[in-house]
C-alpha positions in Angstrom: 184.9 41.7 124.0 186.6 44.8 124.0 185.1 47.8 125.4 184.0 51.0 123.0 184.4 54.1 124.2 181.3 55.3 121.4 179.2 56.4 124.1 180.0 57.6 127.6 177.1 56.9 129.7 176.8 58.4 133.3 174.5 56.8 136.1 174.0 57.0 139.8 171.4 58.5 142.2 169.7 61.9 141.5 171.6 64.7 142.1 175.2 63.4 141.8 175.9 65.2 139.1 175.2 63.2 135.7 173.6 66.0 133.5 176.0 69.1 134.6 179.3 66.5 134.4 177.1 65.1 131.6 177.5 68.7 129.7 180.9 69.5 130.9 182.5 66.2 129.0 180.9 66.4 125.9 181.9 70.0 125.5 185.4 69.0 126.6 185.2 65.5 124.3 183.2 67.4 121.4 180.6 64.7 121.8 176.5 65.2 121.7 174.9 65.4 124.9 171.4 64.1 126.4 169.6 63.9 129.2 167.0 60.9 129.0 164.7 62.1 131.8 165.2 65.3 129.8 164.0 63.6 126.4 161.2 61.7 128.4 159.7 64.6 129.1 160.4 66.2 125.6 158.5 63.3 124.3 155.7 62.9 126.8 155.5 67.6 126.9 155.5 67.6 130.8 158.0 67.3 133.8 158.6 64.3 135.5 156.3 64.4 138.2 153.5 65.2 135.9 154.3 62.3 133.6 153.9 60.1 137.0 151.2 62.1 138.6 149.1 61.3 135.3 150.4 57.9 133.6 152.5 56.3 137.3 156.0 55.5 137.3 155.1 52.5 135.2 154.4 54.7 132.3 157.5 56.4 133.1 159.8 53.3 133.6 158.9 51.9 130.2 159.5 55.0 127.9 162.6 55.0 129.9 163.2 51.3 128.9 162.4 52.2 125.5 164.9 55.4 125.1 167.5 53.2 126.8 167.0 50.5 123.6 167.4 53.1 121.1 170.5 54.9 122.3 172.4 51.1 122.0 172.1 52.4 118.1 173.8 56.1 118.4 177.7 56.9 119.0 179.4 59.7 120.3 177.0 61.2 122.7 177.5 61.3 126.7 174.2 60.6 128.1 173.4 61.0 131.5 170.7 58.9 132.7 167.9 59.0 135.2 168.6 57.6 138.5 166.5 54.3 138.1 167.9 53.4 134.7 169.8 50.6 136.2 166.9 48.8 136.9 166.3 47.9 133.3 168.7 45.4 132.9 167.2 44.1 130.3 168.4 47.1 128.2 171.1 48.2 130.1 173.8 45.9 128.9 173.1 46.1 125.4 174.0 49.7 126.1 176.9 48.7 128.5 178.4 46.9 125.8 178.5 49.8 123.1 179.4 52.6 126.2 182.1 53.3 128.9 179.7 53.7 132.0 180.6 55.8 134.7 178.7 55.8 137.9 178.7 59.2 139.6 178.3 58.3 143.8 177.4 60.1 147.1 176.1 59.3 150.5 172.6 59.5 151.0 173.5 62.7 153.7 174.7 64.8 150.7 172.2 63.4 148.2 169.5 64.2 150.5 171.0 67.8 151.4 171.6 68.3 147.5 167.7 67.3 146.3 166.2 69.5 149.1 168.4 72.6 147.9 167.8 72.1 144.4 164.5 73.9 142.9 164.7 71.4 140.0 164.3 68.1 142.1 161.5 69.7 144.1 159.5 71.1 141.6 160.1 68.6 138.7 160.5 65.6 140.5 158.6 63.2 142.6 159.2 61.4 145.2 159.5 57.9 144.5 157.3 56.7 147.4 154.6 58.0 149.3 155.2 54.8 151.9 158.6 56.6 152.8 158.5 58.8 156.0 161.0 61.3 155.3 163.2 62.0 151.8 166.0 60.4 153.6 164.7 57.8 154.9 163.3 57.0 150.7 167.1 58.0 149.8 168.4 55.5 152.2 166.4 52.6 151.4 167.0 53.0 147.3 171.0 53.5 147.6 170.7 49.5 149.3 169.0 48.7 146.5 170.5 50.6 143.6 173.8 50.9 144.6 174.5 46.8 143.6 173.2 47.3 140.1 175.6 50.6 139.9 178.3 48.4 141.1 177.5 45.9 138.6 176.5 47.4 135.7 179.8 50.2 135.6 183.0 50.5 134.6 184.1 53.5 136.6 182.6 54.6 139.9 183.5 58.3 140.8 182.9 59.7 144.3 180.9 63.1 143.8 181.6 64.0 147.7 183.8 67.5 147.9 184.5 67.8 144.5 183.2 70.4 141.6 181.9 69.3 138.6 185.2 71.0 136.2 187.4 68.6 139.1 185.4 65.6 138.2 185.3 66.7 134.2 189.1 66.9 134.1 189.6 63.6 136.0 187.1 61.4 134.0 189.0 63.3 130.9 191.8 62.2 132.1 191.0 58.5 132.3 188.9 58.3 129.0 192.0 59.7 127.2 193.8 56.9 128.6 191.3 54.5 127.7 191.1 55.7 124.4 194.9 55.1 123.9 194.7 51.7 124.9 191.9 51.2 122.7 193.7 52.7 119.7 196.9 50.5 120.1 195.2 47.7 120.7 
C-alpha cells in the first residue's frame, strides 16, 4: 500500500518536541494543527493531571484511544500526540496507514533535564507512577518499553538531541517535500 502523506503525525516521549515542531510544520506546510493531550483536556475542561487525579489514567488512555480513532477520518492536519499513544495499537495503525509518522527521540538524560525545566510538565502533568523512585528512574524504565513501539509503529525517527525546533522543521520539510514528490509521480 502506498503511504499518504494526508496527515503528518508526530510521536515520541514527552518533551521531545511534538507540539512546538508540531506548530512549526503546519505553519510551514499550511496544514491544521492539534495537540490530542491538548483536545483531551479541551473535552474533559481540566489539565492532564486533573483528568488522572479524578477519573485515573484509564480514563485518560481511553478518550485518548477514542481521539486517536477519529483523527484516521481527517486530512491535512499535523497532530502531535501524547507520549503513550503508541500503546494503542489497536488504533494506531489505522492512523499509520492514512499518516506519515515521525517519531521525535531523546535520551532519557535530556528528557528528564527538559520535563523538570519545563513549568508545563510539572504543573499539568503527572507522573506516570507513583512506584517510580525518581522521574528518571520512571523515564528510564518507559523509553525500554516505548521506544519498540516507536520503532515499530514510524516511519521516520528524528533525534531531538542539540537541535532547535526551526532545525528540525526545516529538515522534516525537507524530507516530506521529497516524499511528496515521489508520491506525486508515482
Amino acid at each position: 500500500m502506498k503511504k499518504k502523506l494526508s496527515n503528518i503525525v508526530l510521536t515520541g516521549f514527552r518533551a521531545t518536541g511534538k507540539s512546538t515542531l508540531g506548530r512549526i510544520i503546519a505553519q510551514k506546510l499550511g496544514y491544521g494543527f492539534l495537540d490530542t493531550d491538548t483536545e483531551i483536556c479541551r473535552r474533559f475542561g481540566a489539565t492532564v493531571a486533573e483528568i488522572v487525579t479524578e477519573h485515573g489514567w484509564d480514563i485518560f488512555r481511553q478518550a485518548e484511544a477514542k481521539l486517536l480513532s477519529e483523527l484516521c477520518l481527517v486530512s491535512g492536519m499535523i497532530i502531535a500526540t501524547g507520549g503513550g499513544a503508541i500503546e494503542h495499537l489497536a488504533q494506531w495503525q489505522p492512523l499509520r496507514e492514512v499518516s506519515y509518522v515521525v517519531w521525535l527521540d531523546a535520551d532519557a538524560g535530556t528528557i528528564h533535564s527538559r520535563v523538570s525545566t519545563d513549568p508545563v510538565s510539572t504543573h499539568q502533568r503527572p507522573r506516570l507512577s507513583l512506584a517510580s523512585p525518581s522521574g528518571k528512574d520512571e523515564i528510564d524504565a518507559m523509553l525500554r518499553y516505548r521506544n519498540p513501539l516507536y520503532a515499530a509503529g514510524s516511519d521516520l525517527r528524528l533525534d531531538t538531541v542539540g537541535h532547535t525546533p526551526e532545525e528540525l522543521a526545516a529538515g522534516l520539510c525537507e524530507v516530506l517535500e521529497l516524499l511528496r514528490e515521489k508520491e506525486n509521480k508515482a
